[in-house]
C-alpha positions in Angstrom: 31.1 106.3 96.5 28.7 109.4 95.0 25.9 108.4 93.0 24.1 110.8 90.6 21.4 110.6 88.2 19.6 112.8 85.8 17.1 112.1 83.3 16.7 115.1 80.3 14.4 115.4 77.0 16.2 116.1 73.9 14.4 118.2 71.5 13.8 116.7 68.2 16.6 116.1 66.0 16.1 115.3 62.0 17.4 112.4 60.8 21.3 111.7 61.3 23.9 112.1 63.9 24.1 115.1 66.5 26.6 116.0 68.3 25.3 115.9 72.3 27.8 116.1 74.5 28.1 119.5 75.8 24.2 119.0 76.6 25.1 116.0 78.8 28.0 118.1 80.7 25.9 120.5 81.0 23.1 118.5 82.5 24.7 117.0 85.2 27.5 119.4 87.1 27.8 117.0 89.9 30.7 115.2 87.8 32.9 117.5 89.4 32.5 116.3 92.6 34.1 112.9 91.1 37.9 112.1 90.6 37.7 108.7 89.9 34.6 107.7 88.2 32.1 106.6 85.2 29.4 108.4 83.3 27.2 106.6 81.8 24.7 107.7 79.0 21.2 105.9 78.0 18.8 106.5 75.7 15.4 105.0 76.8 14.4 104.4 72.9 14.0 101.7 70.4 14.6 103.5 67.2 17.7 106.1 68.2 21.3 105.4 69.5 24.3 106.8 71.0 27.7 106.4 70.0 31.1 108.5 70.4 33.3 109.3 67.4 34.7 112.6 66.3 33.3 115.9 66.8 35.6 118.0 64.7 34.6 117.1 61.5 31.1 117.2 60.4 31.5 114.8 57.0 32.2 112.5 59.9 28.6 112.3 61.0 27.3 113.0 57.0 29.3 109.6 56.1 27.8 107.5 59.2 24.1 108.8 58.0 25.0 107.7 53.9 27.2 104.2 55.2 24.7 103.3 58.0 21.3 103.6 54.9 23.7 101.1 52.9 23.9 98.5 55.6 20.6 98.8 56.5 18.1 100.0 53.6 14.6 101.0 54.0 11.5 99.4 51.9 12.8 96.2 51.6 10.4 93.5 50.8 11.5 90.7 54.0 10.7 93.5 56.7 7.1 93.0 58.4 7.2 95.6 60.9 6.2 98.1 58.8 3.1 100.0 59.7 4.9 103.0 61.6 7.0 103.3 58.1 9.4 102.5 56.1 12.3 104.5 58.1 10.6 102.7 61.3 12.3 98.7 61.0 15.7 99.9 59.6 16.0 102.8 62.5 14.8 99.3 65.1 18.1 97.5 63.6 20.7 100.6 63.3 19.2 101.1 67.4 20.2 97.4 68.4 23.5 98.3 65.7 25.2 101.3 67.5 23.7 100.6 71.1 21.8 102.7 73.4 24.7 104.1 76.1 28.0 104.8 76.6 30.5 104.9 79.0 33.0 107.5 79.6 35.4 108.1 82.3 35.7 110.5 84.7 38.9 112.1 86.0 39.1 114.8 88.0 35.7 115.8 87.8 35.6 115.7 83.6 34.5 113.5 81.0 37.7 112.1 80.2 37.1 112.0 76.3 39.8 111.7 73.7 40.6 115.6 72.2 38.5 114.8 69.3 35.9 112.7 70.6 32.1 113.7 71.1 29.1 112.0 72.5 26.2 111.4 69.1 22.7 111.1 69.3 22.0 108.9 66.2 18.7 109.8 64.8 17.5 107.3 63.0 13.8 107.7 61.8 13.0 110.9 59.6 11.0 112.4 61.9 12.1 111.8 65.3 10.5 112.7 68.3 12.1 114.0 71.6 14.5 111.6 72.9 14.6 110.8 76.6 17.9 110.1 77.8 19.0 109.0 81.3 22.5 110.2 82.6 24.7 108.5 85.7 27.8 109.7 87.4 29.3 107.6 89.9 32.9 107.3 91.7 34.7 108.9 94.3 
């Protein structure tokens, strides 16, 4: 069994979700010394998430963003966390929402994603703040 880990800064992303996953192949070439394995991806941050949905279309991530402020609304009265802002409790709940890694397999040293699936950063607060995100290969 081969173990690897990285851990990277993202650069600041503005508010919505961001396609990340040549950044995370790119950060970690040992996967190609796996056939048989598991990536996994974590994002050490309360208010930002991960998730993996399609990466061809951009309206994709757009309708996420406008369906995601609809479930979970900003200034509302019954939130007392709100001294970082009013984007700061809502981006909390969306975080614990999506979830903060993934899993992907790996097959013959590659992610072994679906032809249209991509790996997001979900940005939730308006002005986010590099992301620090911790990425494991393991398998044989």
């Amino acid at each position: 069994m081969k173990y690897f880990q990285k851990e990277i800064k993202l650069q600041p992303c503005s508010r919505g979700f961001h396609l990340i996953t040549n950044t995370i192949i790119e950060s970690i070439p040992e996967i190609n010394q796996i056939n048989i394995g598991q990536l996994q991806v974590f994002i050490k941050h309360t208010s930002a998430s991960l998730t993996i949905n399609e990466n061809a279309d951009s309206t994709v991530r757009t309708d996420f963003e406008s369906h995601l402020n609809v479930l979970v609304p900003e200034n509302k009265s019954y939130y007392k966390h709100t001294y970082e802002g009013s984007d700061d409790m809502p981006a909390h709940i969306k975080s614990s929402l999506m979830g903060v890694s993934v899993q992907i397999p790996i097959t013959n040293g590659r992610l072994n994603l679906g032809t249209w699936q991509g790996i997001y950063l979900c940005e939730h607060r308006n002005h986010g703040s590099s992301r620090n995100i911790v990425i494991t290969a393991f398998g044989n």
